[in-house]
BANU-319627 format. One line per field, with one value per residue (C-alpha): chain; residue in one letter; residue number from 1; z, x negated, y. Coordinates in steps of 0.02 Angstrom, whole numbers, padded with zeros to 5 digits. Layout:
kette (A / ...)
rest (A / ...)
nr (NUM / ...)
c3 (Z / ...)
c1 (X / ...)
c2 (Y / ...)
//
This chain:
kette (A / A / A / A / A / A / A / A / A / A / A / A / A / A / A / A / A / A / A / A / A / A / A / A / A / A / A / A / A / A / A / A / A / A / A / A / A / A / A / A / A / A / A / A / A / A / A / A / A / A / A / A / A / A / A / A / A / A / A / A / A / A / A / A / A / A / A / A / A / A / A / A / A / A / A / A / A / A / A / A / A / A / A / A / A / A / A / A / A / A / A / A / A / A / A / A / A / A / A / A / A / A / A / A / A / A / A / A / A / A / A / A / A / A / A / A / A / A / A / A / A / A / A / A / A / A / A / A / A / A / A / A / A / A / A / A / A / A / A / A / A / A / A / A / A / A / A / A / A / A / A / A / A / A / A / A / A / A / A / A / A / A / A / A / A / A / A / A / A / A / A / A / A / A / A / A / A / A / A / A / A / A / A / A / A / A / A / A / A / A / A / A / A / A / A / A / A / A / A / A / A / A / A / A / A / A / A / A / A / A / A / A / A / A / A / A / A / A / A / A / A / A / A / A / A / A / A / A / A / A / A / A / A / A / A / A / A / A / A)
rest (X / X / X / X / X / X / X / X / X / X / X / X / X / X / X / X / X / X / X / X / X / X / X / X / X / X / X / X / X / X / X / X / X / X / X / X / X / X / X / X / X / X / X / X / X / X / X / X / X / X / X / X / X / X / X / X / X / X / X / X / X / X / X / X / X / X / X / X / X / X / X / X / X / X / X / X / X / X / X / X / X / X / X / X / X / X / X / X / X / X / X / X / X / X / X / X / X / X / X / X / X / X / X / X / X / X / X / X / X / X / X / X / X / X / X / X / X / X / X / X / X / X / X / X / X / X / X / X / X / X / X / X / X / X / X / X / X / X / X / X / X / X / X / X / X / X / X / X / X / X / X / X / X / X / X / X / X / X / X / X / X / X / X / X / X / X / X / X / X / X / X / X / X / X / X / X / X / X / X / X / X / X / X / X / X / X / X / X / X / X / X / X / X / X / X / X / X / X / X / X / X / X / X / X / X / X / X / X / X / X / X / X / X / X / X / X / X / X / X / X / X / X / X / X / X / X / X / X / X / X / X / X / X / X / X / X / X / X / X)
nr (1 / 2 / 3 / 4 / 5 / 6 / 7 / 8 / 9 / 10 / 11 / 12 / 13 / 14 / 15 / 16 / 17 / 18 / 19 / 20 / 21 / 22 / 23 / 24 / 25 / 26 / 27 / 28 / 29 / 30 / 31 / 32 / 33 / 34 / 35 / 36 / 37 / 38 / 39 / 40 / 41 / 42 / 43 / 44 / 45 / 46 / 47 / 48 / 49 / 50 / 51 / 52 / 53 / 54 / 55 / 56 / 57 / 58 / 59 / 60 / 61 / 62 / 63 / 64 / 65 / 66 / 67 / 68 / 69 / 70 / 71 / 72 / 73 / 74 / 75 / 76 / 77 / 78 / 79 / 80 / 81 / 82 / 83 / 84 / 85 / 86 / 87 / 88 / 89 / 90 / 91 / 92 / 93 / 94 / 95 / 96 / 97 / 98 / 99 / 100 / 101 / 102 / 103 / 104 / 105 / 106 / 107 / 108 / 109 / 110 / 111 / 112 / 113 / 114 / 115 / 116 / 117 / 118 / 119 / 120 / 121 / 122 / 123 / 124 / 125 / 126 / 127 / 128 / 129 / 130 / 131 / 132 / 133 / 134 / 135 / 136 / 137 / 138 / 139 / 140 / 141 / 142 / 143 / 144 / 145 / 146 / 147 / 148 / 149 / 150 / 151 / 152 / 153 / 154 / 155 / 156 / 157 / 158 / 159 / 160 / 161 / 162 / 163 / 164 / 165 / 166 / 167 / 168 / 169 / 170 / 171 / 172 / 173 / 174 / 175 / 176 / 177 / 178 / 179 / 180 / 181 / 182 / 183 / 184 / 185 / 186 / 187 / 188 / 189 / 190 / 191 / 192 / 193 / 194 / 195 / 196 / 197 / 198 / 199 / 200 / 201 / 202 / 203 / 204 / 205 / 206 / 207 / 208 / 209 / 210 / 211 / 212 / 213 / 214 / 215 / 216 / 217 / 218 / 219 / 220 / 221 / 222 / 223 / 224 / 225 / 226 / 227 / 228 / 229 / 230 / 231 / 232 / 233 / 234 / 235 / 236 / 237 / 238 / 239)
c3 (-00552 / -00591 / -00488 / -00503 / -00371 / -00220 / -00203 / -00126 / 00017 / -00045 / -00023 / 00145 / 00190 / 00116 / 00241 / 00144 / 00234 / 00408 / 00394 / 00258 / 00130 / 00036 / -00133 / -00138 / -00305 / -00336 / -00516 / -00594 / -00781 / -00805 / -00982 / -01096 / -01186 / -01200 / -01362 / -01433 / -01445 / -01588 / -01585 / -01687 / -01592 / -01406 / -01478 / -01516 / -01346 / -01272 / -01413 / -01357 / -01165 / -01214 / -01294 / -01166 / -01021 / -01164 / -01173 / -01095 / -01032 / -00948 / -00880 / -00806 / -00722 / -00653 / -00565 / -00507 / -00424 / -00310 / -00313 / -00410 / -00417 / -00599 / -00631 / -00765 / -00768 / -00938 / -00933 / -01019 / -00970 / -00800 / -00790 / -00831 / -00736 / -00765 / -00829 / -00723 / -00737 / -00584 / -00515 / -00554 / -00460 / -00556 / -00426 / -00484 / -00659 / -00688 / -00743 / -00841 / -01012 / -00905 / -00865 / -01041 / -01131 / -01009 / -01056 / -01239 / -01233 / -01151 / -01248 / -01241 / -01132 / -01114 / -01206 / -01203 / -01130 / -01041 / -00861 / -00799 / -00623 / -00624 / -00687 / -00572 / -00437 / -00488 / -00486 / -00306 / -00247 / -00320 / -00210 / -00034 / 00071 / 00101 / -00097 / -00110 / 00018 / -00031 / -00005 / -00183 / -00242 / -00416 / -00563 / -00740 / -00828 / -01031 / -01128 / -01257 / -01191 / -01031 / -00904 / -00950 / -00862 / -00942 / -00805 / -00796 / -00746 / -00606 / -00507 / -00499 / -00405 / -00503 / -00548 / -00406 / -00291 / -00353 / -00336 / -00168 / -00125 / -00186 / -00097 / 00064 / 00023 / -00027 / -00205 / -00359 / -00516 / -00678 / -00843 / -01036 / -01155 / -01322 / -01385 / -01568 / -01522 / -01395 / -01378 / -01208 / -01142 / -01066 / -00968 / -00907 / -00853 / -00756 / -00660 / -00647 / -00630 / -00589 / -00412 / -00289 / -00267 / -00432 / -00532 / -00717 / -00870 / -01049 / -01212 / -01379 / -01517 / -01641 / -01566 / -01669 / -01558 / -01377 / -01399 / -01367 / -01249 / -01126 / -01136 / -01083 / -00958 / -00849 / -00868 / -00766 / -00660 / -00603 / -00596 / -00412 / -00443 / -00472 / -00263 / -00231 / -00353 / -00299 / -00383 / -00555 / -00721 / -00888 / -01057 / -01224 / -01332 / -01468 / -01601)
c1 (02832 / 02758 / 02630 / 02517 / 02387 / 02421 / 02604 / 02561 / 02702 / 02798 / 02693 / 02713 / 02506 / 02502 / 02393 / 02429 / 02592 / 02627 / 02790 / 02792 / 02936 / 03003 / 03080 / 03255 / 03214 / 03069 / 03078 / 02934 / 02956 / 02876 / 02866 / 02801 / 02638 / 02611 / 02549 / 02734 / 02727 / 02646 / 02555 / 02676 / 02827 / 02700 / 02704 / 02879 / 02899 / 02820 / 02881 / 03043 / 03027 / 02952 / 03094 / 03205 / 03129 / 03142 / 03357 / 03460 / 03570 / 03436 / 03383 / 03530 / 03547 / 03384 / 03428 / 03574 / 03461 / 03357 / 03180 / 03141 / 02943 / 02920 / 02777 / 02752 / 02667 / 02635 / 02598 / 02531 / 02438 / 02418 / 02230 / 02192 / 02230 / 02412 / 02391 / 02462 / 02512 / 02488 / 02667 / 02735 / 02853 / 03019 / 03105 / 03289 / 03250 / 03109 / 02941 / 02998 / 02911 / 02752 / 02794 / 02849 / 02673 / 02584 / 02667 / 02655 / 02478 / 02412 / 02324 / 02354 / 02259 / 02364 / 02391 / 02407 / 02531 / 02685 / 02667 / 02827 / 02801 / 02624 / 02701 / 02826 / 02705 / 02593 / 02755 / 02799 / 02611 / 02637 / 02814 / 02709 / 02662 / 02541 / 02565 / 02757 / 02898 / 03084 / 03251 / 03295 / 03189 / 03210 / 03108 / 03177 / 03087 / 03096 / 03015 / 03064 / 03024 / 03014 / 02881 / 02738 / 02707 / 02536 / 02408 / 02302 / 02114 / 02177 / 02306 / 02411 / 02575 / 02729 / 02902 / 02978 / 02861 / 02890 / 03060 / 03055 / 02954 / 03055 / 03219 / 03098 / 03072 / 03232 / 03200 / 03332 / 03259 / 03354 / 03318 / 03321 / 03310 / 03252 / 03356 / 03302 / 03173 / 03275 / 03468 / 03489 / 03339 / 03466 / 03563 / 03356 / 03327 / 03506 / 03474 / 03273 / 03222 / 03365 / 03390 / 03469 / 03631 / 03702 / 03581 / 03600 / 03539 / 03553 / 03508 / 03479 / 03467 / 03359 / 03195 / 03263 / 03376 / 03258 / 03273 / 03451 / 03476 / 03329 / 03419 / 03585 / 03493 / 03411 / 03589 / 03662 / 03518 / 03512 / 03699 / 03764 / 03878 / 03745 / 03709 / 03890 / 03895 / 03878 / 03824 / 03741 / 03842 / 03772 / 03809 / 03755 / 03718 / 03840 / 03791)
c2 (02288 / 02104 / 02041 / 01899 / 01930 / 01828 / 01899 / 02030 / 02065 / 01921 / 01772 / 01673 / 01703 / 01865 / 01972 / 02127 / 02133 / 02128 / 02042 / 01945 / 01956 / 01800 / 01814 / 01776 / 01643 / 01558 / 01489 / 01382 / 01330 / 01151 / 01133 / 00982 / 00996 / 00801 / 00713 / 00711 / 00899 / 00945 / 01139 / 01192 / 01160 / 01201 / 01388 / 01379 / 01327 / 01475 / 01589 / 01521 / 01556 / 01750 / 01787 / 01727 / 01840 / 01977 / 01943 / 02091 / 01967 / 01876 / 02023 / 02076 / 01899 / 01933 / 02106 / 02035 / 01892 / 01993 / 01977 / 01841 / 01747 / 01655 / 01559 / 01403 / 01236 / 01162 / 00976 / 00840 / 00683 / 00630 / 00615 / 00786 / 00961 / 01048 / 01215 / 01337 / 01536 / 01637 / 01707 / 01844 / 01958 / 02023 / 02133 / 02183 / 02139 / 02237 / 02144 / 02013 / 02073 / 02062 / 01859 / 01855 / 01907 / 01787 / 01656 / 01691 / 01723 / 01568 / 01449 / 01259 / 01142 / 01004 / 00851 / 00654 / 00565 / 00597 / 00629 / 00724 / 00666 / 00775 / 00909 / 00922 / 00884 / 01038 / 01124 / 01082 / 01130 / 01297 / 01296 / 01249 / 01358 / 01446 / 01464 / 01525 / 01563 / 01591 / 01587 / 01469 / 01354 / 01291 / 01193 / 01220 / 01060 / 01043 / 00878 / 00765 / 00601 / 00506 / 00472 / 00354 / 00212 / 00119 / 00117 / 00243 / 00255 / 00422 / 00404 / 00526 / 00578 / 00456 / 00537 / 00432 / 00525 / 00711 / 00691 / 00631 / 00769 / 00884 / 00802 / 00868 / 01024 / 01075 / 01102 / 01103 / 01030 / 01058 / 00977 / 01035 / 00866 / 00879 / 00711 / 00723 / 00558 / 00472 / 00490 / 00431 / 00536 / 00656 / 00524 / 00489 / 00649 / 00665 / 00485 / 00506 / 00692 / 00805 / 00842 / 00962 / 01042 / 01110 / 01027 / 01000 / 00941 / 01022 / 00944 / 00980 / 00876 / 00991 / 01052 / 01198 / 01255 / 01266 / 01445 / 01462 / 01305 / 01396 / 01578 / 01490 / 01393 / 01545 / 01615 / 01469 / 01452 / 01650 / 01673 / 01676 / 01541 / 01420 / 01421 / 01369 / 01204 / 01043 / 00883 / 00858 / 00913 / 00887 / 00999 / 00981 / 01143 / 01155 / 01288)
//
């Protein structure tokens, strides 16, 4: 069943278990909830990702995955806190509905500018230990614009610097570009923010269609076959 207190056997400083089990996939969504996104298209975001956890063929990709630990990060502006879900254990497919609901019931908190490097950053501190162990590490990122770069009165961690962290940790970032602002954002998000082996970016041209590019893109990212690519590819969702 779905967890999301402390993990439970599966977390790395879990003291409920005497050895320790990792998951074999942990998964964070980072997903954009800057100024661009209006509240409209924030709940069809999370709509969206519901109804994706709620696909049989998701599913099956999942029980086929192992045990797999989903959490989600939605970010905004860079001088204010991510919002982050607690994790959630899906073991062999079942507890997804569980993630699913959370996800669709959270309320927005996030706004302002575009800070992708923060919200990958919150990402990756949810992927530290003591926080998270596992075999597959992965962040699934979604925005429609790129990172901001006006000074800001907080410093906070840069793009550049999540994605070197990530390079250390051993973490695969994959991208989903909403293009209907900014044409060349997915070439952006391939050269800036994708990283690991196998990693990819989608992108869709009609914020319309975010629901079906994020169902085929936790297909691809829970298939086995994902683990054996190498180097970045880059599709475009054709209707």
């Amino acid at each position: 069943m779905a967890a999301s207190l402390a993990l439970l056997a599966f977390a790395c400083n879990g003291e409920a278990a005497a050895q320790p089990v990792c998951p074999d996939l942990a998964l964070v969504l980072a997903i954009d909830g800057s100024g661009s996104v209006t509240d409209g298209e924030y709940r069809f975001q999370k709509s969206a990702i519901a109804s994706a956890f709620r696909d049989g063929a998701v599913k099956s990709a999942l029980r086929q995955a192992g045990t797999v630990a989903l959490s989600a990060v939605f970010w905004g502006d860079g001088e204010f806190p991510t919002q982050r879900l607690a994790w959630f254990i899906v073991d062999r497919g079942v507890g997804s509905e569980a993630f699913a609901d959370e996800v669709e019931a959270s309320e927005r908190r996030v706004y302002g500018d575009t800070a992708i490097g923060n919200g990958l950053w919150s990402a990756l501190e949810m992927l530290s230990p003591p926080n998270m162990c596992a075999h597959r590490m992965m962040i699934n990122v979604s925005g429609d614009g790129r990172e901001t770069t006006a000074p800001k009165r907080r410093l906070g961690a840069t793009l550049y610097q999540a994605r070197q962290r990530a390079k250390q940790m051993g973490v695969t970032i994959n991208a989903l570009a909403i293009t209907a602002d900014d044409e060349e954002l997915a070439s952006y998000y391939e050269r800036e923010v994708v990283h690991g082996s196998g990693g990819f970016t989608m992108e869709v041209n009609d914020p319309g269609d975010y629901a079906s590019a994020m169902r085929k893109k936790l297909l691809r990212e829970l298939s086995n076959p994902f683990v054996a690519v190498s180097g970045r590819t880059r599709a475009k969702l054709v209707r």
